[in-house]
N, C-alpha and C positions, 0 to 999 in steps of 0.2 A: 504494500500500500504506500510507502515513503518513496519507493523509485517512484511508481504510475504518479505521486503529486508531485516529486522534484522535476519529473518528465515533463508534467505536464505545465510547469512554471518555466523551463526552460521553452519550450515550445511557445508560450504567451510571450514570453520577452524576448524570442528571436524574431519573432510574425511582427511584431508590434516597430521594431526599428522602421521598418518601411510602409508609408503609410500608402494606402490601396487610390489616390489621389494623384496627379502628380502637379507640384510647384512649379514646375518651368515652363515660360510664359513665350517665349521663342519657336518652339519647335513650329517646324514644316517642313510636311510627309513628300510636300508638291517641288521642294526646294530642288531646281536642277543642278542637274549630275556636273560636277564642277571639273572640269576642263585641267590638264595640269601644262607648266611652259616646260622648255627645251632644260631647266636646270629641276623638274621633279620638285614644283611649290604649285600651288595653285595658281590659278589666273583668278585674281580678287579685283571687281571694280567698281567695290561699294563702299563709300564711306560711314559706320553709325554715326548718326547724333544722337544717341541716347546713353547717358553719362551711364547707365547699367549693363550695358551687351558687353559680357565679358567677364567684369567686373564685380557682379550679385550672382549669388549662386542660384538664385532663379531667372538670370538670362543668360544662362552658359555661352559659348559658340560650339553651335551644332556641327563637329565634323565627319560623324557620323563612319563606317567601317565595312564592308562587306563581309570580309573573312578572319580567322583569327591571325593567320600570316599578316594581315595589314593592323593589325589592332593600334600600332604607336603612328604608324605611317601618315596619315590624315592628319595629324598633331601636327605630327614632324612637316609637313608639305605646307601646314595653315601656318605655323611658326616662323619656316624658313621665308615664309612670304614678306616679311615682314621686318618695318623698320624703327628707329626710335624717329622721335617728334621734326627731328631735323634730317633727318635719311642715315641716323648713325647706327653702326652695327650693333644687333641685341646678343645677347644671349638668354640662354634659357633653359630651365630644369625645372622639373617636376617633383615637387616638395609634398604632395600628401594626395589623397584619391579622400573624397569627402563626401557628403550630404548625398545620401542614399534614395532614390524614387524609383515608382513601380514602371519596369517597359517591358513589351513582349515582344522585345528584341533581344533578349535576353535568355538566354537557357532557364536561369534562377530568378526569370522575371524583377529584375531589379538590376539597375546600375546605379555605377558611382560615375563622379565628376574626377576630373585630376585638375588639380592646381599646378599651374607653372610660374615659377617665378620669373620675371623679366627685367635682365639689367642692360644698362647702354653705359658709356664713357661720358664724365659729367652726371650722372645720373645721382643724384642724394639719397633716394630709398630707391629700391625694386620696387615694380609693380607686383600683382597677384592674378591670371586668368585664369577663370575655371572654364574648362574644356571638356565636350561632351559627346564620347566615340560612337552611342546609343541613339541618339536620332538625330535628324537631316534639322536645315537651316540653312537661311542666306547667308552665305561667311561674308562680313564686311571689315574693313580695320576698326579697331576699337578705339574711342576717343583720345589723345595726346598719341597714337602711333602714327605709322606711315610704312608705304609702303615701300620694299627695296628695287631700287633701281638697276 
């Protein structure tokens, strides 16, 4: 009887991390299939204005993944697109996989977000984007970036 109620306590509070709802306010299933240039980055020709795409964990950027072979690749391609506010070289690493929702893109019906840290030369603090391999969106540069030349 103390396994079946421990069981059954573990099982409430692992269901329970992920709420059956999902927070992110971005996704588009319609979003097209994003074109890559001759150096393997995307072709991006959208600027946001919205001081959140990116930057809130409910407006990730959608880079969405076909296979598990491409899982980092789509990061990696949305990343290398990409510049600091004056065309200066970034870099960037992925510091945490975070805030948990329900997709059924997913085998375990649930993903995570990855955070990448972004710094540039001159730069006072890194940035923080959360990045989201589990559904599509219009990938556009996210506000103070640019794009690389």
């Amino acid at each position: 009887m103390k396994n079946c109620i421990a069981s059954l306590i573990v099982l409430i509070l692992t269901s329970s991390c992920v709420s059956t709802k999902s927070t992110l306010k971005n996704v588009d299933d319609n979003a097209p299939v994003l074109k890559l240039t001759t150096n393997n980055t995307f072709v991006i020709n959208q600027y946001s204005k919205d001081v959140k795409y990116g930057y809130d964990k409910d407006y990730p950027i959608n880079v969405f993944f076909r296979n598990t072979k491409e899982i980092d690749a789509n990061q990696q391609r949305f990343l290398n697109a990409l510049a600091g506010p004056k065309g200066e070289k970034i870099t960037y690493k992925k510091t945490e996989s975070c805030c948990p929702f329900p997709t059924k893109k997913s085998e375990m019906g649930a993903g995570f977000l990855d955070v990448y840290e972004i710094s540039w030369e001159g730069q006072k603090t890194p940035i923080k984007l959360y990045l989201n391999i589990y559904e599509k969106g219009i990938l556009m540069v996210p506000l103070g970036l640019s794009l690389k030349k």
